[in-house]
VEXGU-469125 format. One record per residue: residue in three letters; x, y, z of N, C-alpha, C in turn. Coordinates in steps of 0.1 Angstrom, whole numbers, plus 5000, padded with zeros to 4 digits. Layout:
BEGIN
ALAXYZXYZXYZ ...
***
This chain:
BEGIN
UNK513852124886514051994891512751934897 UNK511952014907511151994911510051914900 UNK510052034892508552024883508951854872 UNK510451824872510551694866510151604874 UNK510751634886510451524896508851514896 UNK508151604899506551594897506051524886 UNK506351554871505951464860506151344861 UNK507451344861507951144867507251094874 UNK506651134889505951084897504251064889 UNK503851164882502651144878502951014867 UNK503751034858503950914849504250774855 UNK504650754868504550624873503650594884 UNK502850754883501150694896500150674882 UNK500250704869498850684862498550524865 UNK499550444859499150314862498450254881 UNK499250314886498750274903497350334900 UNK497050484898495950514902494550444892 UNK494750364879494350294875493850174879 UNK494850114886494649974895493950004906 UNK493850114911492950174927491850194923 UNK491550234911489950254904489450104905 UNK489950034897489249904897489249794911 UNK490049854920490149754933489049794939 UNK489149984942488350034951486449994947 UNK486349994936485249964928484549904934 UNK485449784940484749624942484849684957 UNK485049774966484949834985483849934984 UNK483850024973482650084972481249984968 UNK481449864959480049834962480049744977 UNK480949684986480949674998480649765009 UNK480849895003480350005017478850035009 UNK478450025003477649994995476249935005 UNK476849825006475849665010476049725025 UNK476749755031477049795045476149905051 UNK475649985043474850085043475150185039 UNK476550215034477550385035476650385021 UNK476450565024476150645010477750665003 UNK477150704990478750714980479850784984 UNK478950944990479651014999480550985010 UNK479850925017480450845028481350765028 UNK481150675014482350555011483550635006 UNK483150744999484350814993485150875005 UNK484550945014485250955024485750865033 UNK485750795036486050695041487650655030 UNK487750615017488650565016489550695010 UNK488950845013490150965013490650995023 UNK490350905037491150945049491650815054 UNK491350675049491950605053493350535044 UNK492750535027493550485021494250405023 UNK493850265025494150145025493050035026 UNK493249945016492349855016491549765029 UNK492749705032492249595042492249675057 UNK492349825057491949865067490349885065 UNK490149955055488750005051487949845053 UNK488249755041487449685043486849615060 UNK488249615065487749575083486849655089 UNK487149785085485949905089485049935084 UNK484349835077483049785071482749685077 UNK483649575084482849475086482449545102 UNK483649625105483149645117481549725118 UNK481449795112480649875111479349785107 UNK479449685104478349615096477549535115 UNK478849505121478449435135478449505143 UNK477949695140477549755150478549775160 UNK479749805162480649795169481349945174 UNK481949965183481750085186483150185185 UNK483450285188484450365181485850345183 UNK486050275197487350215198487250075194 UNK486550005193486849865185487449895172 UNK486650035166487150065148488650105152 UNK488950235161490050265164491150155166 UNK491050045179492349985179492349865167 UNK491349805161490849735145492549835133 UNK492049945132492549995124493650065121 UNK494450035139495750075143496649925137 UNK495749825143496549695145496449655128 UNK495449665118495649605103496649715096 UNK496549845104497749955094498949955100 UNK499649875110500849875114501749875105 UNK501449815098503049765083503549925082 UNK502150025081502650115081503750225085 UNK503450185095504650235104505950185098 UNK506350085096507950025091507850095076 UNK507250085068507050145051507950315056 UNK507350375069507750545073508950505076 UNK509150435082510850415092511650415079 UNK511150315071512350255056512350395046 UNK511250435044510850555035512250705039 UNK511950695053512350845059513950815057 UNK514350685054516050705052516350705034 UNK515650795029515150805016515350925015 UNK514951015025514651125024515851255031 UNK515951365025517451415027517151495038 UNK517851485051517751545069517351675071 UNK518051765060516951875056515651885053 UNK515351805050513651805043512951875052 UNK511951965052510752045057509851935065 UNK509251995075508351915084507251885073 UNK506851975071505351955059505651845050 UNK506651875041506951775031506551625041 UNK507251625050507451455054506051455058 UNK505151565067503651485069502451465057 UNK503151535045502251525034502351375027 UNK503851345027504451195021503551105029 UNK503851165041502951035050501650985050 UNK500351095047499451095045498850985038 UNK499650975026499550865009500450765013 UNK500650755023501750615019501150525025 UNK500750425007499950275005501450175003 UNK501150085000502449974991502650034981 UNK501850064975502550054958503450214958 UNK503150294964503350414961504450394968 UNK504750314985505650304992506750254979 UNK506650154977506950074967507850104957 UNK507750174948507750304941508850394943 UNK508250444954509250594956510650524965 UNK510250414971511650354977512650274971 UNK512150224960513150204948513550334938 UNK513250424941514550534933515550564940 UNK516250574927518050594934518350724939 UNK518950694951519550834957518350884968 UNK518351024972517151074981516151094967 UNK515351064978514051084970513751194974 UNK512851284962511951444957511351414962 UNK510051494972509051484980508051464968 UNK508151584956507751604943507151494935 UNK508251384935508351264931506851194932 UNK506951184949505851164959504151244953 UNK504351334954503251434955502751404938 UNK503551364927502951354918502351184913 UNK502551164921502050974919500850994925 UNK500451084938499351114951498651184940 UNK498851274933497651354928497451254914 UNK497251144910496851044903496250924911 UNK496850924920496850724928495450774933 UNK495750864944494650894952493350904949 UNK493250984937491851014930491350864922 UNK492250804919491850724917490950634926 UNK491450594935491350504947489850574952 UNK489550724955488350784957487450774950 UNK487450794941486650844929486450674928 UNK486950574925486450444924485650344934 UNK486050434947484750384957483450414955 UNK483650594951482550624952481550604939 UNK482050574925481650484916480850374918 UNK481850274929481050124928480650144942 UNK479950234950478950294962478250274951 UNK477850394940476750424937476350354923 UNK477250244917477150094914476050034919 UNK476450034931475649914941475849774935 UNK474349724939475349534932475049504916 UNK474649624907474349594894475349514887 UNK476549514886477649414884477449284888 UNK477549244882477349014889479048994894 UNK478948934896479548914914480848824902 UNK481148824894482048724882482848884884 UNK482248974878482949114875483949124885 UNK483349184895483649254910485049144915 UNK484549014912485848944919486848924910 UNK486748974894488248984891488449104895 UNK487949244896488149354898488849344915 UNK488749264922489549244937491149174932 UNK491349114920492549064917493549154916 UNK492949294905494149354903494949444912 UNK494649434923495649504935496449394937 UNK496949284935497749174934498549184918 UNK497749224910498549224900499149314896 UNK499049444903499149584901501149614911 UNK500649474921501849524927502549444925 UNK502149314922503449254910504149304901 UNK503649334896503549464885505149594892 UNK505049584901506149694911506549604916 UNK507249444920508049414924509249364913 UNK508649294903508949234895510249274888 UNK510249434880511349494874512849464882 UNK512349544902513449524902514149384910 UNK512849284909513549124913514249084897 UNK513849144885514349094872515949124873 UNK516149224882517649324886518349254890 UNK518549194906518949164911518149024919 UNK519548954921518848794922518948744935 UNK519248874944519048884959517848934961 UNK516949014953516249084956515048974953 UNK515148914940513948804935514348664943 UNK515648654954515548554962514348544976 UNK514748694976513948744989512448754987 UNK512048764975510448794973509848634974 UNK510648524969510148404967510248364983 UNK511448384992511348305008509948415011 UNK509648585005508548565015507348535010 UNK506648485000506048414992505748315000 UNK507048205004506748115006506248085021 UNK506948175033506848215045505248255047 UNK504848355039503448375039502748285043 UNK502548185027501848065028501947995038 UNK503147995046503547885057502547995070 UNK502548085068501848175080500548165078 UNK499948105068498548105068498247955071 UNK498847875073498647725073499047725087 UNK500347735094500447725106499347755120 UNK499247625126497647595130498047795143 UNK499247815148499147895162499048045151 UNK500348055145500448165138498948225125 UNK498148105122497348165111495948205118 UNK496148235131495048315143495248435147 UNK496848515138497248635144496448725131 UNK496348845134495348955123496648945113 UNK495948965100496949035090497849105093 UNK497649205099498349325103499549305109 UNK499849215120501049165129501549055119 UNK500948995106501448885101502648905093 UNK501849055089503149145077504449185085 UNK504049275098505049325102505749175106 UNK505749085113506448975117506948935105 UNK506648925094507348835083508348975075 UNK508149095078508649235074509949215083 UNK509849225095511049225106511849095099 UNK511348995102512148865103512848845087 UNK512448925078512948875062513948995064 UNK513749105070514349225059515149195068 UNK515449175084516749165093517749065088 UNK517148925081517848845077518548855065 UNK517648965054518348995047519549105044 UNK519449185055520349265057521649205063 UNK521449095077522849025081523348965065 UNK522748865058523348815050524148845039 UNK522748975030523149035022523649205023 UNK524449245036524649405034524949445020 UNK524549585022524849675010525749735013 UNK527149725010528549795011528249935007 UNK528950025015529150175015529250215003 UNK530350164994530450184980529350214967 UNK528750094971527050094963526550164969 UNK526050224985525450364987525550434984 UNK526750474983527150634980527050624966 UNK527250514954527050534940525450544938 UNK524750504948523350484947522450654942 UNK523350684960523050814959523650924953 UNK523850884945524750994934523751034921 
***
C-alpha cells in the first residue's frame, strides 16, 4: 500500500516539480543579481521552499538588512502556512508517527498542500513523500540553474517563466471546482475579494502574508457556516 501510495504521489508531483523548475529559474537568476552564488541560491530555496518568502529574502538581503529583519520578514510572508498544517493534520490518521508529520511539514508549498488535501479519506504520508522527492528537486535544482544562468535570458523569457506558478496552480484548483459548484463558487468570491484587497486604499498596505491568511479565515469560516459537509459525506469520504 505504501509503495502505491508513493508512485501516485510521484505521478501527481512530476507535473508540480516541473512548474517549480521553470518558476524557480526566474528566483535563481534573482539571487543571482543579488549577489548569491548558485550554491547559495540552491540552498536557500532547499530550506525555505517558498517563493514569495525567498524572493523577500533577497530583497532583504539586497538592502543589507539584518538577521531579525530576515527572521520576522519571513515568519510574517509564510504564515498561510501555518493554517495549510492545521487543515492538512485533519487529513491525517491520530496514529500517525511524530516523524511522518515533521517530514510532511517540511514540503508543504500550495500546490503540494493542494494536492494531498484533496484526496479522499486520510491521507498516506507516502502519498506526500512521493510528490517531495519530484516537486522539491525540482524547485532546487531550478534555482540553481537560473543562479548560474545569470541574466543571459532577455527579460521576455524569465517573465513568462514567473507565470507558470499561476498556471501550474490553476491547473490544481480547477478539476475539483469542475466537481462541485460550491467549491468553484468559492474560488471566484476569493478571486474576487483578492482583487478588492489589493485596491482597498487601508487593506492594500498590509504584507501579502496577513492578506492570505485574512481572506483564508474570512472565506473558509463562511464557507463552512453556509456550506457544512454532513457527517454522511465524511464518513463516505473517508472510506
Amino acid at each position: 500500500m505504501n509503495l502505491q501510495e508513493f508512485k501516485s504521489g510521484i505521478h501527481h508531483g512530476i507535473p508540480v516539480g516541473l512548474g517549480y523548475f521553470f518558476v524557480s529559474f526566474t528566483l535563481g537568476i534573482a539571487a543571482k543579481q543579488t549577489g548569491l552564488s548558485s550554491i547559495q541560491a540552491a540552498l536557500m530555496s532547499l530550506s525555505i521552499h517558498a517563493s514569495a518568502g525567498e524572493f523577500a529574502a533577497l530583497g532583504i538581503i539586497a538592502a543589507g538588512a539584518g538577521y531579525w529583519d530576515m527572521a520576522l520578514t519571513e515568519i510574517i510572508v509564510n504564515l498561510r502556512y501555518l493554517l495549510m498544517s492545521c487543515s492538512l493534520s485533519q487529513k491525517l490518521s491520530s496514529s500517525m508517527r511524530f516523524f511522518h508529520r515533521f517530514l510532511i511539514a517540511f514540503d508543504i508549498t500550495d500546490e503540494i498542500f493542494a494536492v494531498s488535501v484533496s484526496r479522499q479519506g486520510k491521507l498516506n504520508p507516502f502519498f506526500t513523500y512521493g510528490m517531495m522527492v519530484v516537486a522539491s528537486p525540482g524547485w532546487v535544482f531550478g534555482t540553481f540553474v537560473g543562479a548560474a544562468a545569470g541574466g543571459i535570458l532577455p527579460a521576455v523569457v524569465t517573465g513568462a517563466m514567473s507565470i507558470a506558478l499561476y498556471g501550474m496552480f490553476i491547473s490544481v484548483v480547477i478539476p475539483s471546482a469542475r466537481k462541485d459548484k460550491v467549491i468553484a463558487g468559492i474560488v471566484v468570491v476569493s478571486m474576487l475579494l483578492s482583487g478588492a484587497f489589493a485596491l482597498i486604499p487601508v487593506i492594500k498596505d498590509i504584507s501579502s502574508g496577513f492578506k492570505i491568511i485574512i481572506l483564508t479565515v474570512i472565506i473558509s469560516a463562511a464557507a463552512a457556516i453556509l456550506f457544512p459537509v454532513k457527517e454522511e459525506e465524511s464518513e463516505e469520504a473517508a472510506k
